[in-house]
N, C-alpha and C positions, 0 to 999 in steps of 0.2 A: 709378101708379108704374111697370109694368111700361112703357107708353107713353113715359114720358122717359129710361127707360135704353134703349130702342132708338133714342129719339133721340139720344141721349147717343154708344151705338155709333157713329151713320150720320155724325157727324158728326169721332168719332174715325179712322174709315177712311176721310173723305174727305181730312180734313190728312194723314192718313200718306199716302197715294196723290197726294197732290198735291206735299209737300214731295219726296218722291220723284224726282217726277217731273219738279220744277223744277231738283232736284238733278243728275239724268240731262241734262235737254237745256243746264243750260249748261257742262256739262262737255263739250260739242261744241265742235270746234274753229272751227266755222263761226257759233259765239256772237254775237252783237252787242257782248260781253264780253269773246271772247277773242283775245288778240294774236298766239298760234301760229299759224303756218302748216301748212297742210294735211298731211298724208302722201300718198304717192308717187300711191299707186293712187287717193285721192281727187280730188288736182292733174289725174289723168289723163280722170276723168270728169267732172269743171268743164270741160277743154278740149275733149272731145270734144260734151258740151252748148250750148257755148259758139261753137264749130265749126258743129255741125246747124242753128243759130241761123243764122248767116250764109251758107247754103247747101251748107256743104259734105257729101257723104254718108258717112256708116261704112261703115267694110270698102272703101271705094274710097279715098276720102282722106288718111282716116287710119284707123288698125289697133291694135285691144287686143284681146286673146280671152275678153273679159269679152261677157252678154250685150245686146243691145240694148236692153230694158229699162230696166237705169242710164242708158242714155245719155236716152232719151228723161225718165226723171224729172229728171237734169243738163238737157236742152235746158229742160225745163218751170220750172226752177230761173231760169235765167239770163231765161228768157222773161218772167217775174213780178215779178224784183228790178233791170231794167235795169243798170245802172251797179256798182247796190251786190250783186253778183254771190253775195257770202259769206251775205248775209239771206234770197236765195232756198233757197239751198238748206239751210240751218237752218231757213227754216218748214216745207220738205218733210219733215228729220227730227224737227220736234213733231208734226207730224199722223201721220209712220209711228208715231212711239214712244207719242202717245196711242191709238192702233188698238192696237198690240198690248200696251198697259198696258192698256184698256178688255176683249181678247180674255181676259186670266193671269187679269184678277182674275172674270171670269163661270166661267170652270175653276173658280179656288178656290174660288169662292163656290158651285157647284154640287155638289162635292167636301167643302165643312164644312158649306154652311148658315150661314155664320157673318162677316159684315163686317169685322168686326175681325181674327180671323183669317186671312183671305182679305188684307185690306191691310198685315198684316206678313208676309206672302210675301214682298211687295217691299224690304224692309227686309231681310230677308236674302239676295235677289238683287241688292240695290245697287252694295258692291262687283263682283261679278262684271259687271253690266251696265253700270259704267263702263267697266272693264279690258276685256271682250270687244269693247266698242265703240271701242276704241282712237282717239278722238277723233273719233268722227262719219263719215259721209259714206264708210262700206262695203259691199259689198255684204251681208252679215251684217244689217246695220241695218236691211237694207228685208225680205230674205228672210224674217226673223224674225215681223214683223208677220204674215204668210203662212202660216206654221209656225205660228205661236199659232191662226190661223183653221182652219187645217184639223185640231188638235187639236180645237179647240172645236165643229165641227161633228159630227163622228161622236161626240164624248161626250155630246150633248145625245140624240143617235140611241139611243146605249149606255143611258143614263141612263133614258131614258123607255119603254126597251123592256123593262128591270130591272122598271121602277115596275109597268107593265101585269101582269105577270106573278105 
């Protein structure tokens, strides 16, 4: 019995973690779904991606005082999706947004012990992680994945040096 209610659980928190999460990335504006147009600062690193593609350098060429970083995920964007320019860079924010959904929910989970609770974390960061992502393709969006990882590594540090003790 105990055996199918943890099945039961694993299987409750992977739809929530997944509805979630299907939730989040087509709320990007760089959706295969959606028909809005970029904002300002995103329009500005599709061009400067799109730019390093065709030879030309940052900081010589052209100029944003954003890090180079973006730009090289934007080049890597345009580089993958040819033509259809909007789909590269939306597969680059499912794979940031699955990293750093994959980093919250190993936190939580290391923090309850518990699947289910760990995957309505997300459920109540949802609205916020739409609104903060303000339609995709920020710099926020990619930092974040980052942030999650370098929380998750010293808590695993903290966690097991607790246990030893």
């Amino acid at each position: 019995m105990k055996k199918y209610v943890k099945i039961w659980d694993r299987m409750i928190a992977i739809s929530v973690v997944l509805i979630c999460y299907l939730i989040v990335i087509f709320s990007f504006r760089a959706s295969p779904l959606s028909n809005i147009l970029s904002a300002h600062d995103s329009t500005m690193f599709m061009y400067f991606g799109k730019a390093m593609n065709q030879g030309k350098i940052p900081y010589l060429d052209m100029f944003d005082h954003k890090g180079i970083f973006l730009f090289w995920i934007q080049q890597l964007a345009s580089f993958i999706s040819g033509s259809n320019y909007s789909l590269g860079v939306w597969i680059i924010e499912c794979l940031f947004f699955a990293i750093f959904m994959f980093f919250i929910f190993r936190i939580c989970y290391l923090l309850t012990k518990n699947e289910v609770v760990s995957s309505v974390a997300f459920l109540s960061l949802l609205g916020v992680m739409i609104n903060s992502f303000n339609g995709g393709n920020l710099s926020e969006e990619y930092a974040i994945t980052f942030i999650a990882i370098a929380f998750y590594l010293p808590l695993i540090y903290t966690l097991s040096a607790t246990l030893i003790k």
